[in-house]
Biotite code that builds the C-alpha atoms (Angstrom):
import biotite.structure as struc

atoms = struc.array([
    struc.Atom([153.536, 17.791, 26.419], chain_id="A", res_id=1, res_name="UNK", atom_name="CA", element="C"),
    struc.Atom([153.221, 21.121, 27.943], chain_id="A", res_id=2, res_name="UNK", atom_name="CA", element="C"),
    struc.Atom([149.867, 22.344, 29.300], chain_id="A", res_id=3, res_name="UNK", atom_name="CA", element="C"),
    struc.Atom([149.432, 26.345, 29.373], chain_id="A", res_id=4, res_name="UNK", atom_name="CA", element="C"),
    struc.Atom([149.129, 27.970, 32.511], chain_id="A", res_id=5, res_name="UNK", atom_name="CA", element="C"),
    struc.Atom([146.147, 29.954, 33.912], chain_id="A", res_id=6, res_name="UNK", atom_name="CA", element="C"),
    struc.Atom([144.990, 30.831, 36.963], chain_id="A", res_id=7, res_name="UNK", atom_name="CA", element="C"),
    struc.Atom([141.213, 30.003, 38.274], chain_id="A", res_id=8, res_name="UNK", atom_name="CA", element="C"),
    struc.Atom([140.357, 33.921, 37.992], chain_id="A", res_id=9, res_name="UNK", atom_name="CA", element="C"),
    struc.Atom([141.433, 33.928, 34.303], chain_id="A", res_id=10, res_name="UNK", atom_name="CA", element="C"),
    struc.Atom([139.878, 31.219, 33.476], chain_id="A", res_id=11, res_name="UNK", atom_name="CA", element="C"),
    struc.Atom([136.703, 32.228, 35.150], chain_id="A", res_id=12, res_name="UNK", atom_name="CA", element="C"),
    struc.Atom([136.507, 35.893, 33.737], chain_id="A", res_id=13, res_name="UNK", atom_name="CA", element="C"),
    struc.Atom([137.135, 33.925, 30.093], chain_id="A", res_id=14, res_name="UNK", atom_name="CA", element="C"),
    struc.Atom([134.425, 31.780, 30.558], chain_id="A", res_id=15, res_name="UNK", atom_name="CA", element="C"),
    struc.Atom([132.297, 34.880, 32.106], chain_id="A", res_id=16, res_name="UNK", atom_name="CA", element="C"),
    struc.Atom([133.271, 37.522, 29.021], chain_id="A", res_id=17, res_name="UNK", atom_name="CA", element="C"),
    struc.Atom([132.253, 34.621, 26.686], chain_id="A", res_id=18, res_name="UNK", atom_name="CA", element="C"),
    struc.Atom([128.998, 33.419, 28.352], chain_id="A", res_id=19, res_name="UNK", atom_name="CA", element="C"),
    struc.Atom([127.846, 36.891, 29.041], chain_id="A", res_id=20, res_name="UNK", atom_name="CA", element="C"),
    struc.Atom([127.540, 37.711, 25.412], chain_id="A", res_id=21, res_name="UNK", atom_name="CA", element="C"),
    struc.Atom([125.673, 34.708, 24.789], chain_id="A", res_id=22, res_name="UNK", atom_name="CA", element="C"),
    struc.Atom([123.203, 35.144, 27.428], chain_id="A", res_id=23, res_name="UNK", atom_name="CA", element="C"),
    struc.Atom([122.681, 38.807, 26.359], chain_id="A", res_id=24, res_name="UNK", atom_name="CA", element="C"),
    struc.Atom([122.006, 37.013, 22.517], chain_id="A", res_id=25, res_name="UNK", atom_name="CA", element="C"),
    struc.Atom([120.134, 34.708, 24.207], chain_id="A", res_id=26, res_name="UNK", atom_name="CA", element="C"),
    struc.Atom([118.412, 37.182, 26.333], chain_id="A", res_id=27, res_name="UNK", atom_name="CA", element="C"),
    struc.Atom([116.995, 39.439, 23.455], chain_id="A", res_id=28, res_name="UNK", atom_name="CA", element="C"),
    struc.Atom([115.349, 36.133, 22.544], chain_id="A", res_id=29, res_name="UNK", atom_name="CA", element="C"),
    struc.Atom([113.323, 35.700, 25.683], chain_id="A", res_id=30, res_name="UNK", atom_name="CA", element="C"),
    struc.Atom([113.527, 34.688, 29.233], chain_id="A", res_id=31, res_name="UNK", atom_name="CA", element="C"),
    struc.Atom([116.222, 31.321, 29.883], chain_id="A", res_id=32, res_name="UNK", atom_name="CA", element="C"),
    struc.Atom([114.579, 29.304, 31.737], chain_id="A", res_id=33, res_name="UNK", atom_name="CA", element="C"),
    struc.Atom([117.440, 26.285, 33.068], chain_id="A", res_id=34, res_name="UNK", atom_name="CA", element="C"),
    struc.Atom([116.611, 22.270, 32.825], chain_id="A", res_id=35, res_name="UNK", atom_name="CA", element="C"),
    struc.Atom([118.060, 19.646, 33.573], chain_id="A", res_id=36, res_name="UNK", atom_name="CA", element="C"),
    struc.Atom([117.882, 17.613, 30.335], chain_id="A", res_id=37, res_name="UNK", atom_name="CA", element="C"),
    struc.Atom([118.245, 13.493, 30.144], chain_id="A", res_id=38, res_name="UNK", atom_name="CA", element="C"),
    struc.Atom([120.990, 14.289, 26.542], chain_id="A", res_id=39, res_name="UNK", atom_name="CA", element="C"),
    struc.Atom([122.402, 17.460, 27.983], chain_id="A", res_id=40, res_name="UNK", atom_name="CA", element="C"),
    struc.Atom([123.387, 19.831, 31.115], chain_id="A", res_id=41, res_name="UNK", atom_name="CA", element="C"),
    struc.Atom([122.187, 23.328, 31.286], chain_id="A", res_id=42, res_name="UNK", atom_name="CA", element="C"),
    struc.Atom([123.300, 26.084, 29.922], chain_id="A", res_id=43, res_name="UNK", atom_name="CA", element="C"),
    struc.Atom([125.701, 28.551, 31.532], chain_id="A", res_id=44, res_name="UNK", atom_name="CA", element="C"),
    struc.Atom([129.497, 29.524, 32.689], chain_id="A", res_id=45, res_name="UNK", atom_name="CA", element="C"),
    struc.Atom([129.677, 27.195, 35.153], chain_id="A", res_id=46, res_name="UNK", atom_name="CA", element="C"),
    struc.Atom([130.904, 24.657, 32.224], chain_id="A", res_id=47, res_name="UNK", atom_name="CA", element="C"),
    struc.Atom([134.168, 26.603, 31.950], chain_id="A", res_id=48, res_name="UNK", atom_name="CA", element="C"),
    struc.Atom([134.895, 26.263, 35.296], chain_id="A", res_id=49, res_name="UNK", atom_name="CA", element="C"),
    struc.Atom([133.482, 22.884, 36.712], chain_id="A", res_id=50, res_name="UNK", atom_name="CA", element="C"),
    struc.Atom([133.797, 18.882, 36.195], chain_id="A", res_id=51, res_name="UNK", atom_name="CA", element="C"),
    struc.Atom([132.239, 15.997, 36.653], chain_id="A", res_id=52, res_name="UNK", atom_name="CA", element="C"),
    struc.Atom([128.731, 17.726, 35.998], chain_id="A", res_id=53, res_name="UNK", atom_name="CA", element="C"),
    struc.Atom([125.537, 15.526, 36.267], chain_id="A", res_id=54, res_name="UNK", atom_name="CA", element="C"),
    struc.Atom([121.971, 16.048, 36.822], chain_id="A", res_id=55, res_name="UNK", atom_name="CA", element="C"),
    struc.Atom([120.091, 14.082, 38.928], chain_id="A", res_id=56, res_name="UNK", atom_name="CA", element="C"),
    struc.Atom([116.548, 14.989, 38.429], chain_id="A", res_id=57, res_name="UNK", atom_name="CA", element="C"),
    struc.Atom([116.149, 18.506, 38.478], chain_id="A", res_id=58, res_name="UNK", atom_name="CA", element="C"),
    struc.Atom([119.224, 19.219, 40.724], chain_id="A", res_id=59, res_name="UNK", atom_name="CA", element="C"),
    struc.Atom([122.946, 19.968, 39.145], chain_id="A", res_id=60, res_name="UNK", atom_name="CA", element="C"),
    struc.Atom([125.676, 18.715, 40.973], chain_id="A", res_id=61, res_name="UNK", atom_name="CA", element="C"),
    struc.Atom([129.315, 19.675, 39.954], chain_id="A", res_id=62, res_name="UNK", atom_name="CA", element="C"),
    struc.Atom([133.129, 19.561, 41.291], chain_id="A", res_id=63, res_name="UNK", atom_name="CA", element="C"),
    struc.Atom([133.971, 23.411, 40.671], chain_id="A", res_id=64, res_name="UNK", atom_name="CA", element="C"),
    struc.Atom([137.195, 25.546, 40.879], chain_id="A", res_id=65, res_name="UNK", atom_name="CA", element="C"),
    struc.Atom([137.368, 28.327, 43.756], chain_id="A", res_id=66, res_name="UNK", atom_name="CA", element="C"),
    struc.Atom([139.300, 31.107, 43.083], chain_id="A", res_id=67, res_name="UNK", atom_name="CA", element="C"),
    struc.Atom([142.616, 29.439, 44.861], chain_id="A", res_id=68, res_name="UNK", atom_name="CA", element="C"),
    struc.Atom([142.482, 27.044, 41.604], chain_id="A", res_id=69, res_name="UNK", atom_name="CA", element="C"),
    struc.Atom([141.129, 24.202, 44.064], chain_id="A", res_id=70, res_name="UNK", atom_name="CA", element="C"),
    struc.Atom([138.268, 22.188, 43.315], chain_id="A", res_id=71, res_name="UNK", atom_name="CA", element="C"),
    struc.Atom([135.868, 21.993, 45.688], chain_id="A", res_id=72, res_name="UNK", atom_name="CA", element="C"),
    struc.Atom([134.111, 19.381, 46.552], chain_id="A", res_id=73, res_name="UNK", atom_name="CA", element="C"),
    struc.Atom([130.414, 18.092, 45.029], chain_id="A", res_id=74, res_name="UNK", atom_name="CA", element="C"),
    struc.Atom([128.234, 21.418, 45.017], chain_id="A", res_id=75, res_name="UNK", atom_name="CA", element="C"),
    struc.Atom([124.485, 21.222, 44.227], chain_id="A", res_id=76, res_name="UNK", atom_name="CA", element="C"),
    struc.Atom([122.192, 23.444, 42.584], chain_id="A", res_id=77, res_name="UNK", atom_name="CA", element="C"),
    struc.Atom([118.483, 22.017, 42.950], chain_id="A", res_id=78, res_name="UNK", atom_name="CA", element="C"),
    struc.Atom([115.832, 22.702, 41.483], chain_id="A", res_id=79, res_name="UNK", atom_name="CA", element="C"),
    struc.Atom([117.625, 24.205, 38.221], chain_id="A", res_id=80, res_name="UNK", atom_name="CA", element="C"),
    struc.Atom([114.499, 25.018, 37.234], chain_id="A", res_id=81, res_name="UNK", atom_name="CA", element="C"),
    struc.Atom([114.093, 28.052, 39.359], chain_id="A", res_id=82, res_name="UNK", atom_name="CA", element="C"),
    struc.Atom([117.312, 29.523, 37.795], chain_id="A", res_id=83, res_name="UNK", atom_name="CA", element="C"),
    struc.Atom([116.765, 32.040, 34.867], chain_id="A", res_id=84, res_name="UNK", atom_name="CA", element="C"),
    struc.Atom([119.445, 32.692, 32.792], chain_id="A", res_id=85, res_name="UNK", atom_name="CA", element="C"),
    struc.Atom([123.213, 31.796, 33.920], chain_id="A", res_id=86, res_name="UNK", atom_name="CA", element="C"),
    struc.Atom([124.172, 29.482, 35.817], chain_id="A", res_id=87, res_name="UNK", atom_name="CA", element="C"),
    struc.Atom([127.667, 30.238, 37.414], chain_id="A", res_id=88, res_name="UNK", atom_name="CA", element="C"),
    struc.Atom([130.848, 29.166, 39.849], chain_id="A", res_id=89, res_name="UNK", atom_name="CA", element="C"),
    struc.Atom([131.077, 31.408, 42.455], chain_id="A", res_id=90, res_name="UNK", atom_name="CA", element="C"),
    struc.Atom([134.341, 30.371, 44.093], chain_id="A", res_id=91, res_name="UNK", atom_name="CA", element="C"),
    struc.Atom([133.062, 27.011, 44.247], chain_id="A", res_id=92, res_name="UNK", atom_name="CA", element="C"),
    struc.Atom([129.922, 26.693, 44.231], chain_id="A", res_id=93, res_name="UNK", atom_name="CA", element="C"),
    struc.Atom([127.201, 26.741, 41.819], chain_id="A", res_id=94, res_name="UNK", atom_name="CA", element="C"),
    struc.Atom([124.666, 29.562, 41.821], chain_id="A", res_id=95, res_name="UNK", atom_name="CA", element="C"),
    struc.Atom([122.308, 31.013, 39.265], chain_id="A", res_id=96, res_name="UNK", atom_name="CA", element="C"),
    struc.Atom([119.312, 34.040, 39.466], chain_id="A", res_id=97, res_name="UNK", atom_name="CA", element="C"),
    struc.Atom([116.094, 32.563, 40.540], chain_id="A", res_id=98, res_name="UNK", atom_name="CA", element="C"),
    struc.Atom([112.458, 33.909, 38.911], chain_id="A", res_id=99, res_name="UNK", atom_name="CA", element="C"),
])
């Protein structure tokens, strides 16, 4: 079995094109405000571009892909709650807009 090749900046600017039309939908809605959820993680880009993605009360803590195609190692986000809208990978490391 052959996997298909991609680089860590095509793979993030996929999962960025994508998620920014969704937060834009989203948007028009209302304000996202981010949880961390007991059933399920957050919403936002970060998903296409990290593993291994808990949440541990209201803090997010991933293994995410620099732009090298490395994973870092465990990055932290806390408190998600603070973050509106996306929540991204910037080369490794989680990050998101506060209020």
């Amino acid at each position: 079995m052959t996997f298909p090749s991609f680089t860590a900046d095509q793979s993030l600017y996929r999962s960025g094109r994508h998620y920014h039309s969704l937060l834009l939908t989203a948007t028009a809605r209302g304000v996202i405000i981010s949880q961390c959820g007991d059933a399920a993680l957050p919403f936002g880009s970060y998903l296409q571009s990290c593993v291994g993605c808990t949440c541990n009360d209201d803090a997010l803590l991933c293994n995410c892909y620099d732009f090298n195609g490395t994973i870092q190692g465990t990055t932290a986000l806390a408190p998600v709650s603070n973050c509106v809208g996306d929540i991204y990978n910037s080369n490794g490391n989680l990050g998101c807009s506060p209020f």
